[in-house]
C-alpha positions, 0 to 999 in steps of 0.5 A: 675897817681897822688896819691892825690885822692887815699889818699883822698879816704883812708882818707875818707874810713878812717873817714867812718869808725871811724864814724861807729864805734863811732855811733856803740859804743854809741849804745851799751853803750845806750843799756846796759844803757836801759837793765840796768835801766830795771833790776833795774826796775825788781829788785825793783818790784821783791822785792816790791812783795816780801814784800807784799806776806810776809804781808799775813796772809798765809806766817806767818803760818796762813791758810785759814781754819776756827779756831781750835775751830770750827775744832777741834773735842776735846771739848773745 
């Protein structure tokens, strides 16, 4: 019995194999690229809301009641 097409099949189970493998590593890496500039996205937004909520009137302290002239009971 040769040993040729045995050592031809390794070979190919072989290069089988490594292709799998590099196909699955640049998968990964496409993929924590994506939820990368995903986060970054959410971040940005996240930070954008921020800023905006604190151009509010409420966040400096002001409520939405009407002036304390109107409200108060103490002649002015």
């Amino acid at each position: 019995m040769s040993r040729a097409p045995l050592v031809l099949s390794a070979a190919a189970i072989l290069c089988a194999s490594s292709f799998l493998a590099l196909a699955d590593q640049s998968s990964a890496v496409s993929t924590a690229a994506e939820r990368s500039e995903a986060a970054a996205v959410q971040k940005s937004a996240a930070k954008k809301q921020e800023h905006e909520y604190r151009l509010y009137r409420h966040y400096r302290g002001y409520d939405e009641a009407p002036s304390a002239a109107i409200v108060s009971s103490h002649p002015v």
